[in-house]
ROGUVEX-873772 format. One record per residue: z, x, y of N, C-alpha, C in turn. Coordinates in steps of 0.1 Angstrom, whole numbers, plus 5000, padded with zeros to 4 digits. Each point is the difference from the previous one (the first is absolute). Example, Ala and Ser with C-alpha at 12.3 -4.5 7.8 and 13.67 -1.06 7.14 Angstrom:
BEGIN
{pt {5078; 5132; 4943}; {5000; 4991; 5012}; {5000; 5009; 5012}}
{pt {4993; 4996; 5011}; {5000; 5009; 5011}; {5008; 4992; 5011}}
END
This chain:
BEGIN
{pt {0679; 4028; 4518}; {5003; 5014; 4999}; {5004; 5005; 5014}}
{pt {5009; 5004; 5002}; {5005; 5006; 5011}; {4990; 5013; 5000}}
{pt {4998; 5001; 5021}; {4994; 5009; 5002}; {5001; 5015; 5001}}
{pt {4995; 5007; 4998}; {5004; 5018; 5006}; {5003; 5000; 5016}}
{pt {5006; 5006; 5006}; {5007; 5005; 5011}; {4993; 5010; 5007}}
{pt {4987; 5002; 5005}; {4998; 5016; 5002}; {5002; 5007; 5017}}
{pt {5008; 5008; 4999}; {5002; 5004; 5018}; {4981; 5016; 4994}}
{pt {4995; 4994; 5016}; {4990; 5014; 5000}; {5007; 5004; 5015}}
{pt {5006; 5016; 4996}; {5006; 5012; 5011}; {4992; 5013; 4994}}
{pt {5004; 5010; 5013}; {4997; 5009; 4999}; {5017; 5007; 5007}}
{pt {4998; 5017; 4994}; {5011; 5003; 5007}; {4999; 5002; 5011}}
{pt {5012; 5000; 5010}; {4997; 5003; 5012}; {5004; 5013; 5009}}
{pt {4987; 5007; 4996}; {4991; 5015; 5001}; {4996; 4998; 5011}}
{pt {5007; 5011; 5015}; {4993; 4999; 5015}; {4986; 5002; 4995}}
{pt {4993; 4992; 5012}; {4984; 5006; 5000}; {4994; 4994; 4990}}
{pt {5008; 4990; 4988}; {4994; 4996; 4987}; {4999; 4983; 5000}}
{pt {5015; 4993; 5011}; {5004; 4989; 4997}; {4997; 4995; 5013}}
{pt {5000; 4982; 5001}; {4994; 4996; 5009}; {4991; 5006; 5014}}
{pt {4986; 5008; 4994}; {4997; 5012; 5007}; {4991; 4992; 5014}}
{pt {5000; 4984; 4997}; {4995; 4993; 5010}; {5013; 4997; 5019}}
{pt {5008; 5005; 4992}; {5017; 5001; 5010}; {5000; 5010; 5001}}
{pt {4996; 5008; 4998}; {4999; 5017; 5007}; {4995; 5005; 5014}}
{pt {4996; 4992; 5005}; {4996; 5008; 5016}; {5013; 4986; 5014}}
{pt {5006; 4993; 4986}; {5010; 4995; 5009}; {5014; 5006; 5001}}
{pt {5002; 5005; 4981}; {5014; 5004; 4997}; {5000; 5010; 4999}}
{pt {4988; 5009; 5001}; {5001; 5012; 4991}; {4998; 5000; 4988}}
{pt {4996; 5011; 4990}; {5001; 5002; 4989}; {5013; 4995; 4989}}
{pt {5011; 5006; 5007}; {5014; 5002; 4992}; {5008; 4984; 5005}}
{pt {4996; 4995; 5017}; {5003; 4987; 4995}; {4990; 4987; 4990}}
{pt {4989; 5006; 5004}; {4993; 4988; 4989}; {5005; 5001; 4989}}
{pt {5004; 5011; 4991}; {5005; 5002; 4989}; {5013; 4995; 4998}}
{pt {5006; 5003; 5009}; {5013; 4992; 4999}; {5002; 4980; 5003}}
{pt {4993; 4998; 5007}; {4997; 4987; 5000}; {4992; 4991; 4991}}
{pt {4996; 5007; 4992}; {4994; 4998; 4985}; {5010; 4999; 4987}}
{pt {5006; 5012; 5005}; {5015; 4999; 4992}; {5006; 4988; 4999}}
{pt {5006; 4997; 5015}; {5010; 4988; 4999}; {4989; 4988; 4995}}
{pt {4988; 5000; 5003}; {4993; 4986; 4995}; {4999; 5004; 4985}}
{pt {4995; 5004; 4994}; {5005; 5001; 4984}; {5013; 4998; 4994}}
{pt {5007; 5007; 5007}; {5020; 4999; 4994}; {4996; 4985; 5004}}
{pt {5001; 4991; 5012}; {5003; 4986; 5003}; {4991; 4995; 4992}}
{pt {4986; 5001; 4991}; {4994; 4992; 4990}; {5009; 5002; 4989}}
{pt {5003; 5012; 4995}; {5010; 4999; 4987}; {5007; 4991; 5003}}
{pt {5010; 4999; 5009}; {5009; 4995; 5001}; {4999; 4986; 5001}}
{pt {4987; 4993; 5002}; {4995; 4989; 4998}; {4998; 4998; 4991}}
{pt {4994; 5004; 4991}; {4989; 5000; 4988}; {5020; 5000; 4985}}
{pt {5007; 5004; 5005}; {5007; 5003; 4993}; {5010; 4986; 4999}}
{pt {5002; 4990; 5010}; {5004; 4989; 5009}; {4994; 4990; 4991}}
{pt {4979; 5001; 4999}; {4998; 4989; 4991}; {5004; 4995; 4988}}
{pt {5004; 5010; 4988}; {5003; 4998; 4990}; {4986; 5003; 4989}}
{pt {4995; 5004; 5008}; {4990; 5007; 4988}; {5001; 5013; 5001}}
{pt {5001; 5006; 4988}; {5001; 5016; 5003}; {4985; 5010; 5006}}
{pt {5002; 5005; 5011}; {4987; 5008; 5002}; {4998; 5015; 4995}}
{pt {4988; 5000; 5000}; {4995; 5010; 4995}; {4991; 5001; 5014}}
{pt {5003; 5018; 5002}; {4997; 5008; 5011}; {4987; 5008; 4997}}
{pt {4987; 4999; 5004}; {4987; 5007; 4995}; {5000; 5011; 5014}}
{pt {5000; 5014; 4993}; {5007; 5007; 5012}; {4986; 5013; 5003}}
{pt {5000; 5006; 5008}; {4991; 5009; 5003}; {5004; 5010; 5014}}
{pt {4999; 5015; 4993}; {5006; 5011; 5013}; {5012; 5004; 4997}}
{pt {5002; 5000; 4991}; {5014; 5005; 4992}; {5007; 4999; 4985}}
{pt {5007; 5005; 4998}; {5001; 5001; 4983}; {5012; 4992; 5001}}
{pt {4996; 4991; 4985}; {5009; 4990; 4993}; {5016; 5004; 5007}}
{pt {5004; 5012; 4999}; {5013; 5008; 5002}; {5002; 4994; 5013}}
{pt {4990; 5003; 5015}; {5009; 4999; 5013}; {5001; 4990; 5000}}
{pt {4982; 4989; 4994}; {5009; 4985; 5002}; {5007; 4995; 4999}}
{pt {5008; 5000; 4986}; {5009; 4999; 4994}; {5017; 5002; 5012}}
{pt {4991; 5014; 5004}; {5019; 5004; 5014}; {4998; 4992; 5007}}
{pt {4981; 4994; 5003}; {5005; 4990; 5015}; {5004; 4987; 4997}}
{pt {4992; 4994; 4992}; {5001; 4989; 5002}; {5008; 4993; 4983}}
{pt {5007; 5008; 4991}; {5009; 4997; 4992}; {4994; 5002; 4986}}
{pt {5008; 5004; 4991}; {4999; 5003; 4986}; {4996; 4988; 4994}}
{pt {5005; 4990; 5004}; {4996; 4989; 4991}; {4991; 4990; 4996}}
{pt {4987; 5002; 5013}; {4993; 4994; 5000}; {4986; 5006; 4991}}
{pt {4992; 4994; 4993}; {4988; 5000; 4992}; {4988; 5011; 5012}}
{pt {4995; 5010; 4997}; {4990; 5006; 5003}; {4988; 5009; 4996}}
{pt {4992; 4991; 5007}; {4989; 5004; 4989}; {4986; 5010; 5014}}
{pt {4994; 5005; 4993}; {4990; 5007; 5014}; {4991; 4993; 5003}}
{pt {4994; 4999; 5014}; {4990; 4997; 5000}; {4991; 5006; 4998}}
{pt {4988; 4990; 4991}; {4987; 5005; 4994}; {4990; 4995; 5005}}
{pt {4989; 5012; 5007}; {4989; 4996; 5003}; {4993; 5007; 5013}}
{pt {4985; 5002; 5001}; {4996; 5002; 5012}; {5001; 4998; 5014}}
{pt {5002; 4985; 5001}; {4998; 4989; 5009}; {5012; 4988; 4998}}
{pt {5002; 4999; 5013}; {5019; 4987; 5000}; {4990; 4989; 4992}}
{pt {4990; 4996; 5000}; {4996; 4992; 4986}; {4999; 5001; 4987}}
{pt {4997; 5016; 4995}; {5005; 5003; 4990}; {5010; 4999; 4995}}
{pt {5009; 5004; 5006}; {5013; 5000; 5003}; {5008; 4990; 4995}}
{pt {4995; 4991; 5009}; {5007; 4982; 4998}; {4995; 4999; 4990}}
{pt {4987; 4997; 4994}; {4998; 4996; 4987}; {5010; 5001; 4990}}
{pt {5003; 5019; 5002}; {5004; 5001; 4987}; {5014; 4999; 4997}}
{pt {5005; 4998; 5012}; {5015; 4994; 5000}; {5001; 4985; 4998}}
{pt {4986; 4993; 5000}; {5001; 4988; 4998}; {5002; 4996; 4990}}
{pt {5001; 5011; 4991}; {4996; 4998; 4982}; {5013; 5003; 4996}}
{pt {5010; 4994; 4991}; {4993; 4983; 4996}; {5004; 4988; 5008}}
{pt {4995; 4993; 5006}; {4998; 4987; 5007}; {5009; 4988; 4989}}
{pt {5011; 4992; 5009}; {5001; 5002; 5014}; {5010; 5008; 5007}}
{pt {4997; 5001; 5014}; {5004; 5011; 5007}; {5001; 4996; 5010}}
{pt {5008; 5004; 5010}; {5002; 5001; 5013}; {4998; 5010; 5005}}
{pt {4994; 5007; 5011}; {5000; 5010; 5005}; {5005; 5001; 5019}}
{pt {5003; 5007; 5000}; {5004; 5003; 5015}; {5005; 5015; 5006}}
{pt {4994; 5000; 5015}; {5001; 5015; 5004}; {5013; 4993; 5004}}
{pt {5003; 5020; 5006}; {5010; 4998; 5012}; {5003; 5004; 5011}}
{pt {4991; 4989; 5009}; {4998; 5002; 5011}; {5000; 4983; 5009}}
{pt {5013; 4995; 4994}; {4994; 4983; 5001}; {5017; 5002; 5002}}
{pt {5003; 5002; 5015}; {5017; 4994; 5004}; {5005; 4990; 4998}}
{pt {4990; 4988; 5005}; {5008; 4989; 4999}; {4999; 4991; 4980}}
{pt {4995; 5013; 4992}; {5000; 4995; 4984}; {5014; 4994; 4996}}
{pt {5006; 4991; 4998}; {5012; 4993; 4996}; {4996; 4995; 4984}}
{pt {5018; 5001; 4994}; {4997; 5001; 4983}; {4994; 4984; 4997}}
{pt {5000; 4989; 5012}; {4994; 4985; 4997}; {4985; 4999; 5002}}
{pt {4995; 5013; 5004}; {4982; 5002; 4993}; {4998; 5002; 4990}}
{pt {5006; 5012; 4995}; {5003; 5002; 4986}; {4999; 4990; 4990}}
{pt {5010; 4991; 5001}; {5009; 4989; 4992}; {4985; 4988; 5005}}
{pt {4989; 4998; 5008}; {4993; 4989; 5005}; {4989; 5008; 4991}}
{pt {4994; 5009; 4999}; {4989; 5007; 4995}; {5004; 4999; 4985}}
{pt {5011; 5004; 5001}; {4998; 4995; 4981}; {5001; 4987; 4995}}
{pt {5008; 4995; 5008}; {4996; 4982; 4998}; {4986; 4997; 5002}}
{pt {4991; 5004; 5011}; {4988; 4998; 4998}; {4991; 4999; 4991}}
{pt {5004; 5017; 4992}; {4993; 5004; 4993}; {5000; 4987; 4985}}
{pt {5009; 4991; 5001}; {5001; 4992; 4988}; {4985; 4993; 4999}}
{pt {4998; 4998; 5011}; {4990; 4987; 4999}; {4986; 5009; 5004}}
{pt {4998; 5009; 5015}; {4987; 5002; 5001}; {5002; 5018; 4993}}
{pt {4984; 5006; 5001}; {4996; 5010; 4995}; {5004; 5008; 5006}}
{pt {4998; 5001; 5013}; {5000; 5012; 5013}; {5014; 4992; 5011}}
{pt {5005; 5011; 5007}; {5008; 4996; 5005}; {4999; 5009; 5013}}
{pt {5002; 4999; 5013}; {5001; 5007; 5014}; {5005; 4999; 5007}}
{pt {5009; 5010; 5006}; {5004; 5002; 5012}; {4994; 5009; 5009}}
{pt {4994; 4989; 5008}; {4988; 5004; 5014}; {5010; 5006; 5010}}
{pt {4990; 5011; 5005}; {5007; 5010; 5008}; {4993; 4996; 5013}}
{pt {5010; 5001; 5014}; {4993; 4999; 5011}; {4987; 5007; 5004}}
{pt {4998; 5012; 4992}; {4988; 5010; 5006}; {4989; 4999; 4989}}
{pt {5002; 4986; 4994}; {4986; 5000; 4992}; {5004; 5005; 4985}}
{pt {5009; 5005; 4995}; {5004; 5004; 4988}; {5005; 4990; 4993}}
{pt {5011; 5004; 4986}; {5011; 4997; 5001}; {5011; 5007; 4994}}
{pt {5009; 4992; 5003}; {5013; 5004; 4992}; {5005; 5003; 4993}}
{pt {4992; 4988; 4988}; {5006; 4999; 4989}; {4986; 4997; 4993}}
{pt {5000; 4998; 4989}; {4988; 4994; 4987}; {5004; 5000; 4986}}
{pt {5002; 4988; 4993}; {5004; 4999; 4990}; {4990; 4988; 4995}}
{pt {5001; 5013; 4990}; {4988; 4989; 4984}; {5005; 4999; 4988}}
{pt {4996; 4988; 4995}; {5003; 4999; 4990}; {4995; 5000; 4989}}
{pt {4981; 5009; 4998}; {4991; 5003; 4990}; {4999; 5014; 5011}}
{pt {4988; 5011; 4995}; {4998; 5005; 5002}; {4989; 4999; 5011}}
{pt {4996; 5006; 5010}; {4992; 4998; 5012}; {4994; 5008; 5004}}
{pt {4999; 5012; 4996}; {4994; 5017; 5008}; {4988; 4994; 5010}}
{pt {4992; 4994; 4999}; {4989; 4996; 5008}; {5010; 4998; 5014}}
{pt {5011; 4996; 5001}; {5007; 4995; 5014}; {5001; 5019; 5004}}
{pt {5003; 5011; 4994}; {4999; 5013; 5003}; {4991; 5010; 5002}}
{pt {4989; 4997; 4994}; {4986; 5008; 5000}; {4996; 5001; 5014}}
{pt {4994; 5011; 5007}; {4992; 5000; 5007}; {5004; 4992; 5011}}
{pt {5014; 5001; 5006}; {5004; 4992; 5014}; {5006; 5013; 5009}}
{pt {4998; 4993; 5012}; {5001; 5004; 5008}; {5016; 5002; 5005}}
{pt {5008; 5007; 4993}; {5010; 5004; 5003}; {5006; 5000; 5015}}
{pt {5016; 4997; 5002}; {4999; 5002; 5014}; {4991; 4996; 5013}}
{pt {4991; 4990; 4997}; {4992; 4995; 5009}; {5009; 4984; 5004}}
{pt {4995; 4997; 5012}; {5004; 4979; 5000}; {4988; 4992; 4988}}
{pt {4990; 5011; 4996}; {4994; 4993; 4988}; {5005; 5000; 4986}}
{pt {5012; 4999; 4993}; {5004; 5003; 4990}; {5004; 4988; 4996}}
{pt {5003; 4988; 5009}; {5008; 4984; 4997}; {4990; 4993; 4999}}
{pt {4987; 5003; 5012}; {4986; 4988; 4995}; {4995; 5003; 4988}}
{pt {5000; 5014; 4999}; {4990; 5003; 4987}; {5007; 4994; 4988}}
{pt {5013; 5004; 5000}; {5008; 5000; 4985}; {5002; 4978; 4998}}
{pt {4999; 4992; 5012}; {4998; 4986; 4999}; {4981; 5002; 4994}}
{pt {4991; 5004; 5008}; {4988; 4998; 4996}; {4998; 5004; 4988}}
{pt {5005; 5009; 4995}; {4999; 5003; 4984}; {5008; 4990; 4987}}
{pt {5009; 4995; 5010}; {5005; 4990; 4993}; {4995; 4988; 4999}}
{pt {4994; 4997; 5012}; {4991; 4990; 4996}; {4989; 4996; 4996}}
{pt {4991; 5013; 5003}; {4992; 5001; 4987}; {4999; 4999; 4985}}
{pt {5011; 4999; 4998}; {5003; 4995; 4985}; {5009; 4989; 4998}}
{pt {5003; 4994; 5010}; {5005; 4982; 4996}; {5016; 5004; 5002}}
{pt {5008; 5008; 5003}; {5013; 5006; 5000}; {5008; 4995; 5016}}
{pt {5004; 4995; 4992}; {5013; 4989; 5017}; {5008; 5011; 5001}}
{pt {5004; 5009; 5009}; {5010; 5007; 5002}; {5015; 4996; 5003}}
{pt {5015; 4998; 4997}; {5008; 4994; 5005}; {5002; 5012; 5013}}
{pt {5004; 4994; 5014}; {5001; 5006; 5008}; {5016; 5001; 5004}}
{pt {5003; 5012; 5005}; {5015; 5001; 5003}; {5000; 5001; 5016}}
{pt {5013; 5004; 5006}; {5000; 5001; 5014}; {4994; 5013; 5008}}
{pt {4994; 4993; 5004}; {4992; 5012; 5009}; {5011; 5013; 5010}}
{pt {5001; 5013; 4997}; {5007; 5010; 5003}; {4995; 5009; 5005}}
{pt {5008; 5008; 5008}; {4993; 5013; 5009}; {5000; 5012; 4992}}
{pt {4995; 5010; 5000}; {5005; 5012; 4991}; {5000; 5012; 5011}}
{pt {5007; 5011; 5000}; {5005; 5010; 5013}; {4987; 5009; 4994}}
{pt {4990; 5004; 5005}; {4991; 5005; 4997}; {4991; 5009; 5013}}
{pt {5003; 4996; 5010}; {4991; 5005; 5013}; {5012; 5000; 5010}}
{pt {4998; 5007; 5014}; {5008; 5002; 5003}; {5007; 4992; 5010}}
{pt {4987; 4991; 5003}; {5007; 4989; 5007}; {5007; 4987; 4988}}
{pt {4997; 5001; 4990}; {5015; 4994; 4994}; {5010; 5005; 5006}}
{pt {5004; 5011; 5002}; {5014; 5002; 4999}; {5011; 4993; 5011}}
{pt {4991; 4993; 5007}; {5012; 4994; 5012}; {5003; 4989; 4993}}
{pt {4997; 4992; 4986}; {5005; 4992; 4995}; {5012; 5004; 4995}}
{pt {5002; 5010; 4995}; {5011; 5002; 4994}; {5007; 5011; 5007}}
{pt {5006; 4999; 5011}; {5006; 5015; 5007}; {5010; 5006; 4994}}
{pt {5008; 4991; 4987}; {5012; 5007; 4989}; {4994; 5010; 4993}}
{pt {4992; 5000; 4997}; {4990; 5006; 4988}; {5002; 5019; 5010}}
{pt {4994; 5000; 5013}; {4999; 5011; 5003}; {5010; 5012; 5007}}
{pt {5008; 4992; 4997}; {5018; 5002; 5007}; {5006; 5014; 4990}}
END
């Protein structure tokens, strides 16, 4: 069974979007630099060949639709907590999931994650600051979302230690940076141009 596609964005609302790039860019550039990292995930996500579906939050179906195109599948996000959240975009499994805040994401992650997904359960793309990327399952998993520590460097050991507490080989993908703080941003000086 081929997997679901899911981009998790928010719109990018000064003062709303990457609010951790705000005392580098400003409000109205973090927002804007959030922009082009979402348009550049579509535009990846669109490359793989699996159609995405955009789980959106901070704006109505309508603007998304002006930003980032009519054609794509959108659904809201639902929930208290970004593990809420994931869960319930996780449903129904399997799924791929990914933010967008991952520059160097190319459509041959995509295309490696779903190949993964053939053979193991869980699938990851480990982020330099302890996150990741990417996470694709191929049963359902909410225990990988409950009660984590979001945005911390603890989000990669826990989500392996949860996995291995129940016998679960994760396949692992390439380890990636994601533009998230503000000393990222000398990685990528196009991004702020």
């Amino acid at each position: 069974m081929q997997p679901r596609l899911v981009l998790f964005t928010r719109y990018p609302t000064a003062g709303k979007a990457k609010t951790r790039l705000i005392s580098a860019l400003g409000a109205d550039g973090a927002a804007e630099l959030h922009k082009r990292l979402a348009e550049r995930t579509v535009r990846t996500l669109r490359q793989s060949g699996l159609p995405p579906e955009v789980f959106t939050t901070g704006a109505s179906a309508k603007r998304f639709a002006g930003w980032l195109g009519n054609d794509l599948t959108q659904k809201t996000q639902t929930g208290a907590s970004l593990g809420d959240r994931l869960a319930h975009a996780s449903d129904p499994a399997p799924v791929i999931i990914v933010g967008s805040d991952c520059p160097g994401l190319s459509a041959h992650h995509i295309t490696e994650a779903q190949a993964a997904l053939r053979t193991a359960q869980v699938v990851i793309g480990p982020a330099e600051d302890g996150g990741y990327w990417l996470i694709g399952i191929a049963t359902r998993c909410d225990f990988l979302f409950r009660d984590m520590e979001w945005g911390t460097g603890n989000v990669l050991p826990e989500t392996l230690r949860r996995l291995a507490d129940r016998d679960i080989e994760p396949a692992m993908l390439e380890t990636l940076a994601d533009c998230d703080r503000p000393e990222d941003l000398a990685r990528w000086p196009d991004l702020t141009r």
